[in-house]
VEXMARNU-853804 format. One record per residue: residue in one letter; chain; x, y, z of N, C-alpha, C in turn. Coordinates in Angstrom, 1 decimal, padded with zeros to 4 digits. Layout:
<nodes>
[a,A,[X,Y,Z],[X,Y,Z],[X,Y,Z]]
...
</nodes>
This chain:
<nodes>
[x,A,[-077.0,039.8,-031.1],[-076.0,039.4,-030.2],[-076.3,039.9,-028.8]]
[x,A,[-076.4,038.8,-028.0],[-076.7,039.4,-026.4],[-075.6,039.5,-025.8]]
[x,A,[-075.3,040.6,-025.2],[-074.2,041.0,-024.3],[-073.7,040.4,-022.8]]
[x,A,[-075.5,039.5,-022.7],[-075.2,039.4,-021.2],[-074.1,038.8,-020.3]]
[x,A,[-073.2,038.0,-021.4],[-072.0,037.1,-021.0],[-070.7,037.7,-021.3]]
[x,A,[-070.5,039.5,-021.3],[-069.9,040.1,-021.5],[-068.3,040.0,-021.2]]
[x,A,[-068.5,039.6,-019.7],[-067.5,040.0,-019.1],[-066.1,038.3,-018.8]]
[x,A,[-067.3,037.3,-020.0],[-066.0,035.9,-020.1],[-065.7,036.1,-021.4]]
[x,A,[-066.3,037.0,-022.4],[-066.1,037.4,-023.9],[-064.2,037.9,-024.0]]
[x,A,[-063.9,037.7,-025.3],[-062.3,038.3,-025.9],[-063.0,039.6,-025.7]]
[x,A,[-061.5,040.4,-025.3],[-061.8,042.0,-024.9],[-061.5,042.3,-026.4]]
[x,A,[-060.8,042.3,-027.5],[-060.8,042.6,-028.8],[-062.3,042.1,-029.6]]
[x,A,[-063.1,040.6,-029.3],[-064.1,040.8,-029.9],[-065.3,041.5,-029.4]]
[x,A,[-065.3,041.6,-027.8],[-066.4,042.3,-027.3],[-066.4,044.1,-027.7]]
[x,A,[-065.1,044.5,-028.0],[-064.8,045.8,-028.7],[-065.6,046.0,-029.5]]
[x,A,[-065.0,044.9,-030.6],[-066.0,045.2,-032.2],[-067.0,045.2,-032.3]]
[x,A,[-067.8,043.7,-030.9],[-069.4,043.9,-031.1],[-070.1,045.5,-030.9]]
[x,A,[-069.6,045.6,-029.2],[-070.1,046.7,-028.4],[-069.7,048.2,-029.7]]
[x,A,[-068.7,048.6,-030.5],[-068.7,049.4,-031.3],[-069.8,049.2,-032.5]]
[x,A,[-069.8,048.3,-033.1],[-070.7,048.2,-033.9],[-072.4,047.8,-033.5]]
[x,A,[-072.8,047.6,-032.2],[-073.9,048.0,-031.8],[-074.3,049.4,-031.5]]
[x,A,[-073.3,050.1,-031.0],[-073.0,051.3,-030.8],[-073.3,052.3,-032.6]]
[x,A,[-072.7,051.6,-033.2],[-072.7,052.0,-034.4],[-074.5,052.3,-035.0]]
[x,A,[-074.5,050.9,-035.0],[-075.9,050.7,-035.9],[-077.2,050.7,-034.9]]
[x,A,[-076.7,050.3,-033.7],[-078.3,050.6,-033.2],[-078.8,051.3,-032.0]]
[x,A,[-077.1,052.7,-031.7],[-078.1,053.3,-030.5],[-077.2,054.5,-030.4]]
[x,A,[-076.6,055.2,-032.1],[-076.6,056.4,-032.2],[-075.5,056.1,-031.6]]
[x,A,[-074.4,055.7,-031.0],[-073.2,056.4,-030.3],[-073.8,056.5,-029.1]]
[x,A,[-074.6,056.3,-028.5],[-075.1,056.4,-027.1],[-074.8,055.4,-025.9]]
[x,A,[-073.7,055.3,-024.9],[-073.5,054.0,-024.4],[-074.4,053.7,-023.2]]
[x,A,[-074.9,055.0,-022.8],[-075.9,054.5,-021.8],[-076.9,054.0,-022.4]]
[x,A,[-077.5,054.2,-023.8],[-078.9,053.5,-024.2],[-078.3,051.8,-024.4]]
[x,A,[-077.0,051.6,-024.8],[-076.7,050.0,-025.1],[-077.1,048.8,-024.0]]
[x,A,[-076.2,050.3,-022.8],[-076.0,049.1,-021.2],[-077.0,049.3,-021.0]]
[x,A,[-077.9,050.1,-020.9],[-079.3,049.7,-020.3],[-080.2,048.8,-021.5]]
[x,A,[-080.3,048.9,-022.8],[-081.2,047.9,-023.5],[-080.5,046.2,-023.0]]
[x,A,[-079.3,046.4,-022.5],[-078.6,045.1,-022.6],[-078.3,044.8,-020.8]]
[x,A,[-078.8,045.9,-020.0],[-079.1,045.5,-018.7],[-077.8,045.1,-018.1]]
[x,A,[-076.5,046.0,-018.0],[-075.5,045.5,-018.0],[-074.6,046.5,-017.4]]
[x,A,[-073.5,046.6,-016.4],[-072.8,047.5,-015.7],[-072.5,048.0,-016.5]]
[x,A,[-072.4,049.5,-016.8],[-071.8,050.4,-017.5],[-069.9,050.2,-017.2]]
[x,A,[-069.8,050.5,-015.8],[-068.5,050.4,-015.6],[-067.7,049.3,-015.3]]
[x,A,[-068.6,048.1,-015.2],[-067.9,047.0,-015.3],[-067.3,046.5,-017.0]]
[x,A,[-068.2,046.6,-017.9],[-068.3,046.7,-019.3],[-066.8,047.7,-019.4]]
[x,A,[-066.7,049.3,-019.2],[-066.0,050.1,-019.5],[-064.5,050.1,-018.6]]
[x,A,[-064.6,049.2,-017.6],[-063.5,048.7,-017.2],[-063.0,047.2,-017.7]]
[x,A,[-063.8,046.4,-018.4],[-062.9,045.1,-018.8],[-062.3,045.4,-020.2]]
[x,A,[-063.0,046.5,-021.2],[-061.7,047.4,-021.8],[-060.8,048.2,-021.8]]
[x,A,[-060.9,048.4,-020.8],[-059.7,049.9,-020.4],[-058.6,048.4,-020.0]]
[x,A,[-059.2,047.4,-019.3],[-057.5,046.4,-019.8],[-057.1,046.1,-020.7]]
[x,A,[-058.2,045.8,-021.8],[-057.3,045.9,-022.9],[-056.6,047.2,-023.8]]
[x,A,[-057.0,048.3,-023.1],[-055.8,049.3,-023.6],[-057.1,050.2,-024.6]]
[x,A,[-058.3,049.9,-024.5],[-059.7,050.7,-025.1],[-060.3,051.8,-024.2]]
[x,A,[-060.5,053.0,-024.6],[-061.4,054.1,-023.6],[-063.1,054.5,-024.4]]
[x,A,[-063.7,054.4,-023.9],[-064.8,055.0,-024.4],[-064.5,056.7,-024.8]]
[x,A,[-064.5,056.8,-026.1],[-064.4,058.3,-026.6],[-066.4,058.5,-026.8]]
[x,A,[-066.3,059.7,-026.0],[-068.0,060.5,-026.6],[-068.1,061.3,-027.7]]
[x,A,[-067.1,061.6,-028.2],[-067.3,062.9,-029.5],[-067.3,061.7,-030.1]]
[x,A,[-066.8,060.7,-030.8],[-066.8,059.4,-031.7],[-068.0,058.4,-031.5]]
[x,A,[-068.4,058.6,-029.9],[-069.5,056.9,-030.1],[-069.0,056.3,-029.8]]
[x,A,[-067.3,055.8,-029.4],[-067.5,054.2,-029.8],[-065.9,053.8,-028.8]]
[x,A,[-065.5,052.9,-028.7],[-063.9,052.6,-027.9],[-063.0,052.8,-028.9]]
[x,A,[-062.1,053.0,-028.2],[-060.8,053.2,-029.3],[-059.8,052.5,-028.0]]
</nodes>
């Protein structure tokens, strides 16, 4: 799944992807995601924070 069209994506399904990429292919690491996927960190981590999601670091993943 390419992320590049991130920011016209459902904030609920772009959750699930970006967690389960997170998940399975970069350790809980969000800087290794947005950089393999070439993509604002804070633009990404601000179109969830509207939907009511924060990046936790002890977890890996949005909640």
């Amino acid at each position: 799944m390419n992320l590049a069209n991130f920011e016209s994506m459902d904030s609920i399904m772009l959750m699930s992807i970006v967690n389960m990429k997170l998940r399975d292919d970069f350790g809980g690491d969000l800087d290794k995601l947005v950089n393999f996927f070439e993509i604002d960190r804070k633009v990404l981590e601000s179109k969830l924070a509207e939907a009511g999601f924060e990046f936790l670091v002890d977890a890996g993943q949005f909640r």
